[in-house]
Structures are given as C-alpha cells and as structure tokens.
N, C-alpha and C positions, 0 to 999 in steps of 0.2 A: 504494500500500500504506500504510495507516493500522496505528498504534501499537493503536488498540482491538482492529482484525482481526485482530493477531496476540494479544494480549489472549483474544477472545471462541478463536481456535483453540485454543491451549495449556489453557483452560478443557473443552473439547471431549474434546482428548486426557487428561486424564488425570482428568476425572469417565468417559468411555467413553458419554457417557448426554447428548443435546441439551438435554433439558428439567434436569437438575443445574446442567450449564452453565449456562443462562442465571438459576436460582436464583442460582448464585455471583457472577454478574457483574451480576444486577439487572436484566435486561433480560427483554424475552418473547422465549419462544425463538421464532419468526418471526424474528426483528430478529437473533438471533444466525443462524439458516441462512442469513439473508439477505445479511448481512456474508461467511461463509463462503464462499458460493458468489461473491461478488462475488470475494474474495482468491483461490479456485481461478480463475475466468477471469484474472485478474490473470495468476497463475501457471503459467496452460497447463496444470493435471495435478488432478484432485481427488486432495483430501488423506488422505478418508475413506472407509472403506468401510461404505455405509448397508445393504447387502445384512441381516444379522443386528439382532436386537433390540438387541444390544449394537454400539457403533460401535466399530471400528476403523481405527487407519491405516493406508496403503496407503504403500507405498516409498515415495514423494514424502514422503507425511505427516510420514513416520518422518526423512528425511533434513532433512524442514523444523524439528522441533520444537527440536533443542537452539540453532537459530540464532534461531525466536525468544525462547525462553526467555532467548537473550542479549541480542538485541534489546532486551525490556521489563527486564533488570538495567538494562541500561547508561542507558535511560530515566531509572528512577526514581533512578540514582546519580547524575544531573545536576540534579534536584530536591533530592536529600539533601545532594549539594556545597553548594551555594549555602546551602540553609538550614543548615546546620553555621557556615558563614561570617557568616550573620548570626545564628548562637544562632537558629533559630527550625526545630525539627524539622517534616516535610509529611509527604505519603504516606498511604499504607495499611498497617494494623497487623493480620492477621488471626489471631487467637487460638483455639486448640480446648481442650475440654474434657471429658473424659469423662462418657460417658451415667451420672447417676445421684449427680452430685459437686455440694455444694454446699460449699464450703470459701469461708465470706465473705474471707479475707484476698486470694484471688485477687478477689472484687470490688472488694474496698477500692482494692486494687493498681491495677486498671484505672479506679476512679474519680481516683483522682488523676495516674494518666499523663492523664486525658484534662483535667483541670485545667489542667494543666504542660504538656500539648501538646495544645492544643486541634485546631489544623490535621492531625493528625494522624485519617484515619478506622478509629476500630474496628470489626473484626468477632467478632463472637464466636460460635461453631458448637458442638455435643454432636456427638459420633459415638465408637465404641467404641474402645478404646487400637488398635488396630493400626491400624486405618483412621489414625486421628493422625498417629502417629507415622510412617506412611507418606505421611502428607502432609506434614509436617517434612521427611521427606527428596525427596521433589519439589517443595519450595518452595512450596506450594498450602497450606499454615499455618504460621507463622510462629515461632510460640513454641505449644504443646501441655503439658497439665495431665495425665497418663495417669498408667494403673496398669501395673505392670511388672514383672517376675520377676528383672530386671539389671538392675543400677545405673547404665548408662548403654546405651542400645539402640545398637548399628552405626552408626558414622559418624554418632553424635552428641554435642551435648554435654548433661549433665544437672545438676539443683540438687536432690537427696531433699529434700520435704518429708517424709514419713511412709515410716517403717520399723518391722511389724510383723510378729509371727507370725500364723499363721493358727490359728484356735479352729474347735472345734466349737461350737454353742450349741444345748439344746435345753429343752424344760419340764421342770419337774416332775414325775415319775412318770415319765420317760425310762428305758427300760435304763441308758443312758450317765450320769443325772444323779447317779448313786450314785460314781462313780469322780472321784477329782480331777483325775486324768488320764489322757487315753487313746492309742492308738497310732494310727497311720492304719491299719491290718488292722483296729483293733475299726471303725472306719464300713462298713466293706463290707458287711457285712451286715447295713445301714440304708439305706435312698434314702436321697439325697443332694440339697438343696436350695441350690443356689451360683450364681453370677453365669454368664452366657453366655462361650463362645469369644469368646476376642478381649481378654480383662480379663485386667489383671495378677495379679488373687487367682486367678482361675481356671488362668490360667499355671503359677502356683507349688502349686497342687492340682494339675495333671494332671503336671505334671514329677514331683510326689514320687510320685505313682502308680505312672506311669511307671518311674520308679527301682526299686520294689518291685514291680514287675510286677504289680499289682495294676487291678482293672477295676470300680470304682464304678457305683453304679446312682443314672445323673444322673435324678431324679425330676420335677422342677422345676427352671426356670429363670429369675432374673429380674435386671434392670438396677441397680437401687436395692436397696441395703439395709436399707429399711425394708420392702419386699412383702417380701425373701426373708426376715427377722426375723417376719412375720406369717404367713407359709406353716409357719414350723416351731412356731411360737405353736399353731397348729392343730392340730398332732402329725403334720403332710405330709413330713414327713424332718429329716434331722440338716443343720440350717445351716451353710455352711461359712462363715465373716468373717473380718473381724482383729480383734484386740483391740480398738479402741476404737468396732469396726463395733457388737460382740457388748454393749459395756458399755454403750452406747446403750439397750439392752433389758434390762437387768438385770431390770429389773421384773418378767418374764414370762420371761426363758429365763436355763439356767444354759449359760457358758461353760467350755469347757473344753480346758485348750491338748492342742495334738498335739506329744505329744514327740518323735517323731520324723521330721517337719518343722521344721528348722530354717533353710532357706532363707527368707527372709521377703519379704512384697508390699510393695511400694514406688510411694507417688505422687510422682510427680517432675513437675519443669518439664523439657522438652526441645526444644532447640530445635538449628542446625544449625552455627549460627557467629554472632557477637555485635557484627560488623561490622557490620549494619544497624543506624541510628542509634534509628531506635525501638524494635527489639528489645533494644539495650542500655541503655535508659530505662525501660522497663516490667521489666527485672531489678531493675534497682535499687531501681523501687520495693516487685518482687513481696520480696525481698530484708526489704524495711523490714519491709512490713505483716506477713509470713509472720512474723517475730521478736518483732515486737511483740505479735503474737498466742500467743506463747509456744511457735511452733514448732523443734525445734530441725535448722537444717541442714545438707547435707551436700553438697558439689562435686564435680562427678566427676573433676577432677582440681585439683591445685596453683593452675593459672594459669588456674582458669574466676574466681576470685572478681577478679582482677587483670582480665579482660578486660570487666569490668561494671561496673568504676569511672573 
C-alpha cells in the first residue's frame, strides 16, 4: 500500500467522479483506476461502487476513508515537522476561489507566499461558494475566498474581507430608477437578474425572501458581475449586487439600496484551522496585502488574528 493510492482514493471519494479525480491529482484517470484497483486487490474488498454515473462507496470504502485521510495528515505533518525545524515550509497549498472574483490583493497575497515559500506547491481552483467551502470542511481546499450570508460558515474559521448590503441597480427610465429607495416587495414585480444558487449575494437575497415570504421571478442568471450589470444594462431585469458590485456600473445603471434587507453579503477567507504551517503563512500574508489594499477586516473570533501570527 502506497501513500499516492491512498492519495488518488480519498480524491475519488469525495470528487464522486474518476475523471475530477484524477484532474485534482494531475494524473490520467487510467493511472488513477489503475492505482485503485491495485489498493482494492491489496485490500481484498473494492472500495467503490462503479455501478451508477456517479461513484460511490461501498462499506469497505466508507470504513477505509477516514483512516486514510489520517494516513496522508500524519504524512505531510512529518514533512511540515522537519521543515518548521529548519524554517523552511514544503507541501501543498490548495487555495479556492469563487467563480467570478477577481480581488488582486488575494493574488498579490499568493505571489508573495510563493516568494517566501517557494517549496511550497500552489493550487489555485474557481468553483461556487458552497462547493468551497464544502471542501474547506473535507480538507480537499485548504484556505477558500467565498461569498457568504454568515460571518463564519459551520465548523469554521473566517477573516470578512467585504461587508455589504445588497442594491438593486437598474437604467435609466426604470420604474425603480425614480425612487431613492426601495423595498424588497417593490422587485417582485420585476424579473430579477442575480448570481446562481450557491453564492453568498444570492444566499442573503433568497433568505430575505424567504423571510417575507415573498417569490421572485429569477429571470436570468449569471456568475460575474459584470454579465449580470450588462443583462440589466439591456432593461432584462432588476440586478440584484452589492454596493460596490453596483458602483462598478454607475455609468449605465442606477443603484438602489433595499431597505429592508439589512442582512449583508460577505466575502470572506475560510479556512478550517491554522495549524497547517502554510495555511498560516498565506494569512498573514493575505492579512498584509488585503490592508494595504485598503480593505478593512474583520475575524471571526478574538483568537483567529493570534492564531496567524
């Protein structure tokens, strides 16, 4: 039994999908079944069940997975010992970022972790805030850049870069663009033009819905805020953003806050615990450049800023 086999499995189990798998692990999937099937004859019992499009585990699988996922901790903590001891961080650093997010201070951040720790390899992945921060919490990313409707999601820790309300924004000769401000009841009887399931602006729109019992007529939908700012450019519905999505566009669309939303969308760093030596080196740096960029932050608790120094 090989360190990779258990590697390419736990890739398996929690992508659900061969060909994912072996995207994440760099390899051709051949090369990952092939491994697979070697550690199943190893182990007397296949782990997976390939019967459906989607794979799943089979009792074996399920009883093997949290013993490798210990396996490959206690691996890389004997790489991170040693290099601690001589000041020199190794390993793998895999970072996620939401579909649609260009915030350079998170590039800057990662250009200079990899300065300061070269040995160290980055990955860096787009996938929508749940998917993230669902992989935050199984360990399959590491530290994650999401949008989020709570200030720290479950059984994790968080750093608020950005706390805003959420606007309408629409053109010129809008119904809405006469009013300074409006209620979430006046969008309803407007399509509605806003970010996919799964985003945190989207979140904190269907939550305050929700709240009011209210049913939106989602028209369009799109990842970036620059399409959904052009889809309502075109008079395609009322753009839902946050403030500084919405002032991006001033040029072309009037913003306008929902007074009664006051929950606000929040992008935050999340990540699961800050005892892995790299993830607690790329805070710091994200830390530096987020401020220097003139963001202002926010910890989810007392002793997250103590645990990144």
């Amino acid at each position: 039994m090989e360190l990779r086999q258990l590697e390419y499995f736990v890739a398996v189990a929690e992508e659900r999908n061969f060909t994912r798998a072996a995207e994440r692990v760099r390899i051709s999937q051949s090369g990952v079944s092939a491994q697979i099937r070697q550690l199943e004859r190893e182990l007397g019992a296949e782990l997976f069940d390939r019967s459906a499009r989607t794979v799943t585990l089979t009792v074996a699988g399920q009883a093997a997975l949290d013993y490798a996922r210990a396996a490959l901790t206690a691996a890389g903590a004997v790489g991170q010992a040693v290099g601690e001891v001589t000041d020199l961080i190794r390993g793998r650093l895999t970072v996620g970022m939401v579909i649609g997010c260009t915030l350079t201070p998170l590039f800057d951040a990662l250009a200079a972790f990899h300065e300061a720790h070269p040995g160290v390899e980055l990955l860096l992945l787009e996938d929508g805030s749940d998917r993230l921060v669902d992989g935050v919490r199984s360990g399959a990313v590491d530290l994650a850049l999401v949008g989020t409707a709570s200030a720290t999601p479950d059984g994790l820790e968080a750093l608020t870069v950005i706390s805003e309300r959420i606007v309408a924004a629409v053109p010129a000769g809008h119904p809405l663009a006469d009013r300074e401000r409006v209620a979430l009841r006046d969008l309803m009887s407007h399509p509605i033009v806003c970010m996919p399931t799964g985003t945190g602006l989207r979140a904190v729109f269907d939550q305050a819905c929700a709240t009011q019992n209210l049913r939106p007529t989602i028209a369009l939908q799109a990842s970036a805020p620059d399409a959904i700012a052009d889809l309502a450019a075109r008079g395609l519905g009322v753009a839902v953003l946050s403030e500084s999505m919405a002032a991006a566009h001033r040029d072309r669309l009037l913003a306008r806050a929902v007074d009664d939303v006051e929950t606000p969308a929040l992008l935050a760093l999340v990540w699961r615990g800050a005892h892995n030596p790299p993830v607690r080196e790329l805070l710091v740096h994200s830390r530096r450049e987020f401020t220097r960029a003139g963001f202002t932050l926010a910890d989810s608790d007392a002793d997250a800023d103590a645990d990144t120094k």
